[in-house]
C-alpha positions in Angstrom: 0.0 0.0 0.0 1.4 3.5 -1.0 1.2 6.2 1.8 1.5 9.8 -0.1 3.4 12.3 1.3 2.8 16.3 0.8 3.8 17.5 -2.6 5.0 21.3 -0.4 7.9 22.5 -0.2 10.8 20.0 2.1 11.5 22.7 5.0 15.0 23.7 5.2 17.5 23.5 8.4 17.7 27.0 8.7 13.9 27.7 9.3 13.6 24.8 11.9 16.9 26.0 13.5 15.4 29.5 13.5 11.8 28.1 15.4 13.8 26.1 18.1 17.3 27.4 18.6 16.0 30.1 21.1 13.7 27.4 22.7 16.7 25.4 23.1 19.2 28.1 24.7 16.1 28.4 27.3 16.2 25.1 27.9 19.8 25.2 28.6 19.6 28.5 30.9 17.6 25.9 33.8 19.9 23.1 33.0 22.1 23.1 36.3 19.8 24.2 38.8 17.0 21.2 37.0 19.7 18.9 38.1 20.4 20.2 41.0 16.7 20.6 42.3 15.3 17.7 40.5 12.9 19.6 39.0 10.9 17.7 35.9 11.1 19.7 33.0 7.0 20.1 32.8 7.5 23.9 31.7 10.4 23.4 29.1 8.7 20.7 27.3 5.5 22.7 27.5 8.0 24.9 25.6 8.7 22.8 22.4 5.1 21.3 22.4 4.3 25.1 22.0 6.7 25.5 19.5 5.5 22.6 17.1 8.3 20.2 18.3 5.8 17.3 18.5 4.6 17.7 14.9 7.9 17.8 13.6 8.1 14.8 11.1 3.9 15.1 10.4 3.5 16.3 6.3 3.2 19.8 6.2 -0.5 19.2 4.3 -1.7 17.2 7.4 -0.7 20.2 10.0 3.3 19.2 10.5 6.6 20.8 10.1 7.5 18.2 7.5 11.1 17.3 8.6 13.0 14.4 7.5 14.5 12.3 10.0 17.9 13.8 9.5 16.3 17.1 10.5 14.9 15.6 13.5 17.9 14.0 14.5 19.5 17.5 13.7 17.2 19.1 16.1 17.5 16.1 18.9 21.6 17.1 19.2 21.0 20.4 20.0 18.2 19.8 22.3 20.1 17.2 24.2 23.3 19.8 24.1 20.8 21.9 26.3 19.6 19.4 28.5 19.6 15.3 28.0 17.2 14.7 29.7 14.2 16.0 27.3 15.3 14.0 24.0 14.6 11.0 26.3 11.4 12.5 27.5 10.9 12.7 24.2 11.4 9.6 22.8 8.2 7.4 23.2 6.6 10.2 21.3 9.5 10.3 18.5 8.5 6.6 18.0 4.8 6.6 18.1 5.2 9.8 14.8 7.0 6.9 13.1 4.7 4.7 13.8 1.4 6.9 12.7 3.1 7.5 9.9 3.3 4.2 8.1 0.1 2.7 9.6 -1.6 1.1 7.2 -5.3 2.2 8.4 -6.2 5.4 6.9 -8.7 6.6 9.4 -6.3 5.6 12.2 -3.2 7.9 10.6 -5.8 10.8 10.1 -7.0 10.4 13.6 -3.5 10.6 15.1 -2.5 13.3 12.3 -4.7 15.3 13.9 -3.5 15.1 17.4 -0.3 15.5 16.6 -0.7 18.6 14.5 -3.0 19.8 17.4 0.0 19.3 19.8 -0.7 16.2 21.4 2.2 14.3 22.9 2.4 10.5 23.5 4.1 8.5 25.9 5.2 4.8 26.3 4.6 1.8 28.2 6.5 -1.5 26.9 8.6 -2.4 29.6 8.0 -4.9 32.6 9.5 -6.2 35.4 6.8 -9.3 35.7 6.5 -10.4 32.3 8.9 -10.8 29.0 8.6 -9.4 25.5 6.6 -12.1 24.2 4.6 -13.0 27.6 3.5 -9.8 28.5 1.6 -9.2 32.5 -0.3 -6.2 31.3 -3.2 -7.4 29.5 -6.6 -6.7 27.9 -9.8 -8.5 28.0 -12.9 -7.6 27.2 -16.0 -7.5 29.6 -19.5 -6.7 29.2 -18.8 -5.8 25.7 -16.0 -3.5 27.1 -12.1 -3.7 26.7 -10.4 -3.0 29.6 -6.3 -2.6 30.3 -4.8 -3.6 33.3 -1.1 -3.8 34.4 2.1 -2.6 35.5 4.9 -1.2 33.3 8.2 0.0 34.3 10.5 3.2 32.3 7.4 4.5 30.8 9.8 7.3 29.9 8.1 10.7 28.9 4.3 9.6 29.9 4.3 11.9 32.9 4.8 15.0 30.3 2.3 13.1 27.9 -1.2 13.5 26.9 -1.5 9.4 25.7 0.4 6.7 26.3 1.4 4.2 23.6 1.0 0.3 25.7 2.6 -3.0 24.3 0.2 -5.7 26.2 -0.9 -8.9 25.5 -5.0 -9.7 24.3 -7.8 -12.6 25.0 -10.1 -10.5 23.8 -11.1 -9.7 20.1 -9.3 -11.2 17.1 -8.1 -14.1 19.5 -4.9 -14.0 21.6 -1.7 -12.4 20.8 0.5 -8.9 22.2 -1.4 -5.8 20.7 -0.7 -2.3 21.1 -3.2 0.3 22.4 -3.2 3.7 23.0 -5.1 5.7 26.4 -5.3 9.2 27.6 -3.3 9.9 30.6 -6.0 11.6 32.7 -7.9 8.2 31.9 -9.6 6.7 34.8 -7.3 3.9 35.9 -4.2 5.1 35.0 -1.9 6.0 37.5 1.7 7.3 36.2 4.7 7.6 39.5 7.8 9.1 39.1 10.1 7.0 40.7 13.0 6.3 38.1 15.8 6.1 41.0 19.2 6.0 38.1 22.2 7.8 39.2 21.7 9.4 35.5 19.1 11.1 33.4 17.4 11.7 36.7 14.4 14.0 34.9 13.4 11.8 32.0 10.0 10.8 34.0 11.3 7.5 33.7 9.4 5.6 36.5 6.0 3.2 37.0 2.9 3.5 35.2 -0.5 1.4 36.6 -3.5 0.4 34.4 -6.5 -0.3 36.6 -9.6 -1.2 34.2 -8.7 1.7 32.0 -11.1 1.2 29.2 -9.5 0.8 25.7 -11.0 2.4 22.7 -11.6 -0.4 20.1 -10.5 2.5 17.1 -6.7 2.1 19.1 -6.0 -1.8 19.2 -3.8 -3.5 16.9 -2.0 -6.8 16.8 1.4 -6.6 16.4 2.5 -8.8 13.6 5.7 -10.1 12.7 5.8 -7.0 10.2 5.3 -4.9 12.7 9.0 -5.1 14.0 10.7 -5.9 10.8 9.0 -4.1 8.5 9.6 -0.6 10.8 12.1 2.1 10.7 10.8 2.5 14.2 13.6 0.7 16.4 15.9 2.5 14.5 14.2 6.3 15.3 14.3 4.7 19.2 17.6 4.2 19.0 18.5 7.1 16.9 16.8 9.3 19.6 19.7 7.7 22.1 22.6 8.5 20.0 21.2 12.0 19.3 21.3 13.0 23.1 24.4 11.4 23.4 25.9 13.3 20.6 24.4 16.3 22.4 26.1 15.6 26.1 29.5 15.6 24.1 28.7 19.0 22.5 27.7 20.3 26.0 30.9 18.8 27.7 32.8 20.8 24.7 31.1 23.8 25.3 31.1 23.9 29.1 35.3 22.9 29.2 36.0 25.7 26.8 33.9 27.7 28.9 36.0 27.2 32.2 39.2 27.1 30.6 38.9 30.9 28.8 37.3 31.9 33.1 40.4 30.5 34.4 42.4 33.0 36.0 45.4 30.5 37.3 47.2 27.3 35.7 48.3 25.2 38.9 50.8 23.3 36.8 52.1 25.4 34.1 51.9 28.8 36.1 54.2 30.8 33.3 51.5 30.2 30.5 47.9 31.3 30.2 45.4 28.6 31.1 44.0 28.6 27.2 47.2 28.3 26.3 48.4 25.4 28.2 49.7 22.6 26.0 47.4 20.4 28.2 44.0 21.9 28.2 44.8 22.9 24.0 45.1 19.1 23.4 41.9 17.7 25.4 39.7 20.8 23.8 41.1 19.6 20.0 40.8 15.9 21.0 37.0 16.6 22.5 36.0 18.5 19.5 37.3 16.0 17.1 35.3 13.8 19.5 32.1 15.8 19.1 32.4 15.7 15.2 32.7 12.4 14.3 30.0 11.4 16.9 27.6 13.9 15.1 28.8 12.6 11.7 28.2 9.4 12.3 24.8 9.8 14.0 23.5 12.3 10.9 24.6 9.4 8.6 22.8 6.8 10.2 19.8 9.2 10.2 20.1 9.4 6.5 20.0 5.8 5.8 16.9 5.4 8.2 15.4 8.5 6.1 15.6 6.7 2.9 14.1 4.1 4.0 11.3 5.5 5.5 10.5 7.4 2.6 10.8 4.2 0.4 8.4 2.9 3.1 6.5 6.0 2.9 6.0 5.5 -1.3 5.5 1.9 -1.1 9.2 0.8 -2.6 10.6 -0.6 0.6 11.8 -4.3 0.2 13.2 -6.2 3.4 16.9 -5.5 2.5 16.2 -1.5 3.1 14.5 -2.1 6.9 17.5 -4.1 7.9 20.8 -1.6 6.5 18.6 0.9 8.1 19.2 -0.9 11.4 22.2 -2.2 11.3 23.8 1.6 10.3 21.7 2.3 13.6 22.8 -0.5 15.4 26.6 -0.5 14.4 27.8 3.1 14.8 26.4 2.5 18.0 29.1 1.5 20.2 31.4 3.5 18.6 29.5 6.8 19.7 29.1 5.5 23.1 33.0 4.8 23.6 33.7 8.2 22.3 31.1 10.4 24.2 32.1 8.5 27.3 35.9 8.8 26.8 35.3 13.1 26.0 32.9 13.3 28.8 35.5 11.8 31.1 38.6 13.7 29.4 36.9 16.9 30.1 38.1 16.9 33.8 41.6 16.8 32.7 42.0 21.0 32.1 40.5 21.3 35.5 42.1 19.5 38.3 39.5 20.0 41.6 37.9 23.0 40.3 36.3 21.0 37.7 34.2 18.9 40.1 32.7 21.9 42.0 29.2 21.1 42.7 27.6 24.6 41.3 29.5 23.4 38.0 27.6 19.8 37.8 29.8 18.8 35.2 29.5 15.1 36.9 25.8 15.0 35.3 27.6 14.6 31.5 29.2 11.4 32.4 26.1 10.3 34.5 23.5 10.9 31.8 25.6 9.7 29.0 26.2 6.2 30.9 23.0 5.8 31.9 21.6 6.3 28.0 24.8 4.1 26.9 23.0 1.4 29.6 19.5 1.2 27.3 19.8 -1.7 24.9 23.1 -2.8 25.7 25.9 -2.0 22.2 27.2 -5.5 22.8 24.0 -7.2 21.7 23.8 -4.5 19.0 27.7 -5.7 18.2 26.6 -9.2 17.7 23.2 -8.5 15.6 25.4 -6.5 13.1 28.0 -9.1 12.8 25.4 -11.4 12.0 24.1 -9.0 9.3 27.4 -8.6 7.8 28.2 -12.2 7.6 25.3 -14.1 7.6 22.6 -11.7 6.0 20.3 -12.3 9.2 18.2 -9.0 9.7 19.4 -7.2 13.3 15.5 -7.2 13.9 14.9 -10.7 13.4 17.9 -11.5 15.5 16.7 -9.5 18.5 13.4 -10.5 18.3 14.6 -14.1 18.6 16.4 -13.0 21.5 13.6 -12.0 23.2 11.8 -15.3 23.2 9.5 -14.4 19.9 10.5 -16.6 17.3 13.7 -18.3 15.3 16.6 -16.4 13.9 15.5 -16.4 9.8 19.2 -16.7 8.4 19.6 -14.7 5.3 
């Protein structure tokens, strides 16, 4: 089935840039004292939701900004260079656009085309820590005529800044038994959203418990996931793009706040005789951590290409099998390498400073924190392994993982 796109105009970098730079340099202003107050960033992300940020990637003719998912990813670095913590928020949302957008039910893409032109933001709910991937706790019958969800799901990151929550269960009820997704309102009765992510990092991503008690499903938003449904996606990818975006970004804010305190420096412990931004020292940890900060963004802006061609081959109707899984494995393999390098700069950084560098009011501690914590989400050595098996063996990374997770054989290529 062929899914048409909006004949307009593609938007260019510079007009997005020019909507959400200044929303981001807000952002940034709060970062610290967010961190040090743990303080959820409702207002902020009442911010970009204001500014359109939700509707990025929905066709300009159905209410969107139109952006491709290079943009997006673009637009996630710089966001996460202000403050890490929101591209996570974020994410469940960035998946759930991809996922409108290559639904094949008409009615349901309009429906949700509307919402998210109309600012609507969604969260998600997949994870458990009763059940597995393919023998999921939270479940939903149907009683009296009535579907009902009930359940508890663990880093339902963002749904505490959402307006609907995106739910991976497992169905009785209509259409016989199988996982399903559904989709219900956060101020639905039943639904009970804690924040009680306790990580040493990315402390403000409203990463914690969401309940389902007898929240009622609407029939319109239940749909058996297929086998198609995870290969034949470019939504793992966006997930894990999402990850290596903010990532990128806390190396571009551990650049930007070294630089900073070297140039405030009045004194050079070591090397007294030379000016601290001219110490051999802190000149060779700045070049390293900005060659550091390029090739990270390079390599995530190429990986969002590849995933952008295939979703608009996806998008016309011309994707083939071969396209869903290079768009994952380009995902998937420059993974590790970005998390090794953002780690490494974010740790190097404190090499210009000596003590000063790990004064409290600086909070330069968060970098490492949040970008080990985001480095901890789908571990790269699994990711290593599905690639390899891609290279040699033809075997698609998603058919790999979800064989991993207890929902099928590995197909070999």
């Amino acid at each position: 089935m062929t899914i048409a796109e909006t004949a307009a105009a593609p938007v260019a970098d510079a007009e997005l840039l020019g909507i959400f730079q200044p929303v981001f340099d807000r952002i940034r202003e709060g970062a610290i004292s967010r961190e040090q107050d743990r303080r959820l960033p409702y207002e902020e992300i009442g911010w970009l939701r204001a500014a359109g940020f939700g509707r990025l990637r929905v066709p300009r003719g159905d209410g969107g900004l139109g952006a491709t998912v290079q943009q997006l990813v673009l637009l996630l670095i710089r966001l996460g260079a202000a403050d890490s913590n929101i591209p996570q928020a974020l994410r469940g949302h960035v998946g759930f656009v991809e996922y409108v957008l290559a639904h094949p039910d008409q009615e349901f893409r309009a429906f949700w085309s509307a919402q998210l032109a109309g600012g609507a933001l969604v969260g998600n709910a997949e994870s458990e820590r009763t059940g597995t991937f393919s023998e999921q706790a939270t479940r939903v019958t149907e009683e009296n005529g009535r579907l009902l969800l009930n359940g508890t799901k663990y880093y339902t990151t963002g749904s505490i800044f959402a307006d609907w929550i995106l739910v991976g269960a497992a169905s009785s009820g209509p259409g016989g038994p199988g996982l399903v997704t559904v989709q219900v309102r956060t101020d639905a009765a039943g639904v009970d959203i804690v924040d009680d992510w306790d990580g040493f990092g990315q402390r403000l991503t409203g990463s914690g418990t969401t309940e389902f008690h007898n929240v009622e499903v609407d029939r319109r938003f239940l749909h058996t996931r297929s086998l198609d449904s995870f290969t034949q996606t470019v939504q793992h990818a966006v997930y894990q793009l999402v990850h290596l975006a903010a990532l990128a970004g806390i190396a571009e804010a551990a650049l930007a706040e070294i630089s900073g305190f070297v140039r405030t420096r009045s004194r050079n412990l070591f090397n007294p005789a030379v000016a601290p931004a001219q110490d051999p020292v802190s000149l060779q940890v700045v070049g390293e951590t900005f060659g550091a900060v390029e090739t990270v963004k390079a390599a995530v802006l190429a990986a969002a290409s590849t995933v952008g061609r295939t979703s608009r081959a996806q998008l016309a109707g011309t994707a083939v099998d071969s396209d869903f899984a290079a768009a994952e494995a380009h995902v998937f393999g420059v993974q590790a390498t970005v998390i090794d390098l953002v780690l490494r700069a974010v740790s190097r950084v404190f090499e210009v400073g000596g003590a000063s560098a790990t004064a409290a009011d600086r909070r330069l501690d968060r970098l490492w924190r949040n970008a080990r914590t985001i480095a901890s989400h789908n571990p790269a050595i699994y990711r290593q392994q599905a690639v390899g098996d891609y290279v040699l063996n033809g075997v698609a990374p998603a058919a790999r993982t979800l064989a991993l997770l207890g929902a099928g054989p590995v197909p070999r290529g």
